[in-house]
C-alpha positions in Angstrom: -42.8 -5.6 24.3 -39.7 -4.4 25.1 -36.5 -6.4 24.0 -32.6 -6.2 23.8 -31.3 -4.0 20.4 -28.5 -6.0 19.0 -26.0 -4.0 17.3 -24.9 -6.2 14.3 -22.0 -4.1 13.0 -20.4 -4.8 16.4 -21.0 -8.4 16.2 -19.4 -8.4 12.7 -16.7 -5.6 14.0 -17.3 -3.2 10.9 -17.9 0.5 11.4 -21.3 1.5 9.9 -19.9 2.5 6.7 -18.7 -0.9 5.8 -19.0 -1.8 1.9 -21.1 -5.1 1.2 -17.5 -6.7 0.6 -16.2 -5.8 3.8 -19.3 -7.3 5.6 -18.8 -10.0 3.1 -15.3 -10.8 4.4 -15.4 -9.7 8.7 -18.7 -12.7 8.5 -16.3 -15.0 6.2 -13.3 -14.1 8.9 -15.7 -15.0 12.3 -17.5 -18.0 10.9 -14.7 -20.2 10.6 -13.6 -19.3 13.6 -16.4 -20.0 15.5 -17.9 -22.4 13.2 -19.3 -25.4 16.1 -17.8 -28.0 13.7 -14.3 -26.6 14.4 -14.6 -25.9 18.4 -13.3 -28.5 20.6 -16.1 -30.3 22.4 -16.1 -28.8 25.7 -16.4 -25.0 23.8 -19.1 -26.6 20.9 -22.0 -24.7 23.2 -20.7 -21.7 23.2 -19.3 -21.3 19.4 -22.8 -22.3 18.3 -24.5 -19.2 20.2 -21.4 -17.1 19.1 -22.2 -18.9 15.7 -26.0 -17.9 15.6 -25.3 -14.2 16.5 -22.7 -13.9 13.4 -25.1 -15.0 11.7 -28.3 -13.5 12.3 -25.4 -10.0 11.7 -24.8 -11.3 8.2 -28.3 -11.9 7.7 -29.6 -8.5 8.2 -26.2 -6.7 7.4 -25.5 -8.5 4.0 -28.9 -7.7 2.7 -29.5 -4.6 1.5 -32.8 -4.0 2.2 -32.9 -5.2 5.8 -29.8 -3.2 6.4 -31.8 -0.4 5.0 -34.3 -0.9 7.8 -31.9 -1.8 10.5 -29.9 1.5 9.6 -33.0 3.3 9.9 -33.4 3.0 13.5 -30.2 5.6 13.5 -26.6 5.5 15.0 -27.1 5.5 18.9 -28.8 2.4 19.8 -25.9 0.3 21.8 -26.1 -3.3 22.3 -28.1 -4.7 25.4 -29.9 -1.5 25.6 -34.1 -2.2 26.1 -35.8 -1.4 22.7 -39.2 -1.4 21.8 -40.5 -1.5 18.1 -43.1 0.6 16.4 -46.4 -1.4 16.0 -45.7 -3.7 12.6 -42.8 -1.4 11.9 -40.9 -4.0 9.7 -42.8 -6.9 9.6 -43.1 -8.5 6.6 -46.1 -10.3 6.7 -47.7 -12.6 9.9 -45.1 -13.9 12.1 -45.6 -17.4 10.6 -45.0 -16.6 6.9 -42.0 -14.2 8.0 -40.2 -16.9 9.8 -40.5 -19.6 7.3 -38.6 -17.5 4.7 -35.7 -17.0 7.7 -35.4 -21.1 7.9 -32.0 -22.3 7.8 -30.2 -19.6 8.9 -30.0 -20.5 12.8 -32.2 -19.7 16.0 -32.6 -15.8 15.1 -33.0 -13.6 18.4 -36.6 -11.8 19.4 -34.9 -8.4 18.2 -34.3 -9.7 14.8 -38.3 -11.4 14.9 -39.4 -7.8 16.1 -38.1 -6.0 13.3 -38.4 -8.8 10.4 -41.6 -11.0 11.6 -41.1 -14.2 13.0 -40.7 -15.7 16.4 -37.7 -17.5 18.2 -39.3 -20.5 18.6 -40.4 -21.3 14.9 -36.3 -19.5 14.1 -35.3 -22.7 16.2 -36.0 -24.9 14.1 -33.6 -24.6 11.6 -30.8 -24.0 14.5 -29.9 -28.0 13.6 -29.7 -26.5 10.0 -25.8 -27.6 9.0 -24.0 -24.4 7.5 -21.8 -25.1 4.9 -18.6 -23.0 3.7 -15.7 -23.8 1.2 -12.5 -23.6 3.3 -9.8 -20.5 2.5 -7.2 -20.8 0.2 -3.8 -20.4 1.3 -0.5 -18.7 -0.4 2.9 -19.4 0.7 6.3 -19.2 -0.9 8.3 -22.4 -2.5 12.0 -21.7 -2.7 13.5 -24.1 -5.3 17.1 -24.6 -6.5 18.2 -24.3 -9.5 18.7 -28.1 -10.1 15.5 -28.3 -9.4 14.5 -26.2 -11.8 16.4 -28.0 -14.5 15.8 -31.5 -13.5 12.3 -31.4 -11.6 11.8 -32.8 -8.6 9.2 -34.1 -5.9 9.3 -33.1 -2.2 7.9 -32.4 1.3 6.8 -28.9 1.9 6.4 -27.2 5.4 3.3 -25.0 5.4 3.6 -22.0 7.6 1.0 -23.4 9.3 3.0 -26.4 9.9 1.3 -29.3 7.8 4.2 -30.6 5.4 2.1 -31.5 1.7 3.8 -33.3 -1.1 4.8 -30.8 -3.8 5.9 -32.2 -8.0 8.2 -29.1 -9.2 7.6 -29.6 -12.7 11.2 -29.4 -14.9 11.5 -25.9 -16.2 9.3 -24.0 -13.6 10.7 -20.6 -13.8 10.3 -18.0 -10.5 7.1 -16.3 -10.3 5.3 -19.2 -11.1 2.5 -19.5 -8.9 1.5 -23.5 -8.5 -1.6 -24.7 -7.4 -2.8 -27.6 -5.6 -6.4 -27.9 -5.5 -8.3 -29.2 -2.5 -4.9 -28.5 0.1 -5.9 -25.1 1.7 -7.9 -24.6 4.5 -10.6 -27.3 5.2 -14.2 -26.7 4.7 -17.1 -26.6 7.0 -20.0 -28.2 8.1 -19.3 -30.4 5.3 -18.2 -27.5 2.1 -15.2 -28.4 0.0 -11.3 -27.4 1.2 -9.9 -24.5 -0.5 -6.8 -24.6 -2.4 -3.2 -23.9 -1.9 -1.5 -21.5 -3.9 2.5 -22.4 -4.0 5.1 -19.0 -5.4 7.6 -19.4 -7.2 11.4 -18.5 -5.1 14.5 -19.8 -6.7 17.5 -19.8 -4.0 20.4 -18.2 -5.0 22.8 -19.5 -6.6 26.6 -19.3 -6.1 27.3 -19.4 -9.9 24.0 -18.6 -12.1 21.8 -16.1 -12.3 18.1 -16.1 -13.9 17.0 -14.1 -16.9 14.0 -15.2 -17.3 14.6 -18.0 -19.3 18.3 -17.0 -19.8 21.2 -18.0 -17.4 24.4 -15.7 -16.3 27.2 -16.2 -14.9 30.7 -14.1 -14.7 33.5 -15.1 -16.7 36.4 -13.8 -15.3 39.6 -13.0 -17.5 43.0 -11.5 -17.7 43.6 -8.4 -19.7 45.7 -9.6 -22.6 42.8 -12.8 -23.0 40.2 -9.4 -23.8 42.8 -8.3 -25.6 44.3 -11.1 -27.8 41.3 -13.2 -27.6 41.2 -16.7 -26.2 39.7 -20.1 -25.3 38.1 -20.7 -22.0 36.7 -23.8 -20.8 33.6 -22.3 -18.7 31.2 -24.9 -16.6 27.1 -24.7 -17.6 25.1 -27.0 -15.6 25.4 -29.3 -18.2 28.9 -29.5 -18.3 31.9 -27.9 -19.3 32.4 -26.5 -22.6 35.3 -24.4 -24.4 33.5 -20.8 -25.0 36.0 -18.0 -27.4 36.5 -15.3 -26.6 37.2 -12.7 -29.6 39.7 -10.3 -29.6 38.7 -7.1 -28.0 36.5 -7.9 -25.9 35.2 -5.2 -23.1 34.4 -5.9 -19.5 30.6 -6.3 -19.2 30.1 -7.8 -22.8 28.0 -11.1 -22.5 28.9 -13.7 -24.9 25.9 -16.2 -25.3 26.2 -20.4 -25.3 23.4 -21.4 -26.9 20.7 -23.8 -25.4 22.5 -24.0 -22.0 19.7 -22.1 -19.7 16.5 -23.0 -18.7 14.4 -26.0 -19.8 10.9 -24.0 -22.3 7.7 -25.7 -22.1 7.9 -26.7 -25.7 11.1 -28.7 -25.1 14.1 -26.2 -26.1 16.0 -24.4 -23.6 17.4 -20.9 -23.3 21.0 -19.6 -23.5 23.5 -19.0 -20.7 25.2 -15.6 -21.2 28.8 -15.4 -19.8 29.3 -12.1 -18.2 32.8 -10.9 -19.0 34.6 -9.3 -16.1 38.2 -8.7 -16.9 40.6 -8.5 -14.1 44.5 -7.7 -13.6 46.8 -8.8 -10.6 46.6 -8.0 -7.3 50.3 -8.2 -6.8 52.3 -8.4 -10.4 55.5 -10.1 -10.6 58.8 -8.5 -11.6 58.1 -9.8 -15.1 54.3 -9.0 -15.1 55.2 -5.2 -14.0 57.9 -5.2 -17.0 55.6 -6.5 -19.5 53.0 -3.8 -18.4 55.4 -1.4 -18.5 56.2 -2.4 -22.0 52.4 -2.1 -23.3 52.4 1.1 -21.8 55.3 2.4 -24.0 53.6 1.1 -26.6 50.5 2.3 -26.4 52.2 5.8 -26.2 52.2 6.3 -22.4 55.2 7.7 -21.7 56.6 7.8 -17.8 54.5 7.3 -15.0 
């Protein structure tokens, strides 16, 4: 008897030379979104039948031997087309035996019973069989600030998906820190456990510090005769202002280190803030200013401009 070939690589949209992992993932993909459990009422009909098709694909596709067999009914079968299967050609044993070991995995269609044994009516059966699936975990990017970092700190997060969760930044999280929250990704279905959410790391910029992993920066800007005479400089660390020297000498770009006034360390120290030196000289000099520079100049054996 003469029935409609079904062409389960279209139904899973994978070309024929799809790996086991990419058959794997294009089922994952469609289930959930035609899973009946997830379809508004009025569409429930239709996403089971869609639902059953996916399925009897992945059935025959994501099995190696019956996609061995399917495969060897060659490349230019179409769906819809009428086909007719050789006499026991696939069967597995009777119809009845064939179709118990199918139970569970939906109404399957007369094609799939003509190749594989079975019979639609016996497949329909199990179509009130619940299928289960864990739901998808799901990445998105937390941007934290740096007091946030230092302090900790508990607050709403906007999914990109739009549902807000409640996030606890632990005290010392550094960026690239990937958080989870187990069970708040995509829900389940037919009844399988939620996936979880997968939070990364982003720490706004800041208008004053840098991260170093779990070092600090931050410029220190000073006036030629502080590099060269040396000085001291009361310099803010987000713990407070301190009094840093600076030694005699001192070249633009050297980083002079405050100890313990970075980051918060899981075993309860903290790293160093480096002060960045970055030595500047006036826009606009005053008459004295020019005079003085003019004098260092002299001295240092400049001679005339």
């Amino acid at each position: 008897m003469a029935v409609k070939f079904r062409d389960y690589y279209e139904v899973l949209g994978v070309p024929r030379t799809a790996t086991a992992d990419e058959i794997k993932r294009a089922y994952r993909k469609l289930a959930r979104t035609h899973h009946p459990d997830l379809a508004p009422a009025a569409e429930r009909a239709a996403a089971a039948e869609r639902f059953k098709e996916i399925n009897e694909a992945n059935e025959v596709l994501g099995d190696p031997d019956k996609r061995r067999k399917y495969d060897a009914l060659g490349e230019n079968w179409k769906g819809g087309m009428d086909f007719t299967p050789p006499p026991n050609g696939y069967r597995t044993g009777d119809g009845g035996g064939a179709a118990q070991d199918f139970e569970g995995f939906g109404d399957f269609s007369d094609f799939f019973s003509s190749l594989f044994g079975g019979s639609g009516a016996r497949g329909a059966r199990a179509s009130n069989v619940r299928v289960t699936m864990a739901g998808s975990d799901v990445e998105a990017e937390l941007p934290v600030f740096l007091e946030e970092i230092l302090q900790g700190d508990r607050r709403r997060v906007t999914l990109p998906n739009g549902r807000t969760v409640e996030v606890d930044i632990p005290r010392g999280v550094h960026p690239g820190t990937v958080l989870r929250l187990a069970g708040q990704g995509e829900r389940g279905m037919g009844g399988g456990p939620p996936g979880d959410l997968y939070l990364h790391v982003r720490m706004v910029p800041h208008p004053r510090y840098r991260v170093a992993g779990d070092a600090l920066e931050a410029d220190l800007t000073i006036a030629p005769w502080q590099a060269v005479l040396g000085a001291d400089i009361r310099v803010e660390t987000p713990d407070g202002a301190v009094t840093l020297k600076v030694p005699s000498g001192t070249q633009s770009g050297r980083r002079l280190r405050l100890r313990g006034r970075g980051l918060p360390r899981p075993d309860g120290t903290s790293g160093d803030l480096y002060a960045v030196v970055r030595i500047v000289v006036p826009e606009k000099p005053s008459e004295a200013e020019r005079e003085a520079y003019e004098a260092l100049r002299r001295a240092a054996g400049g001679g005339k401009p």
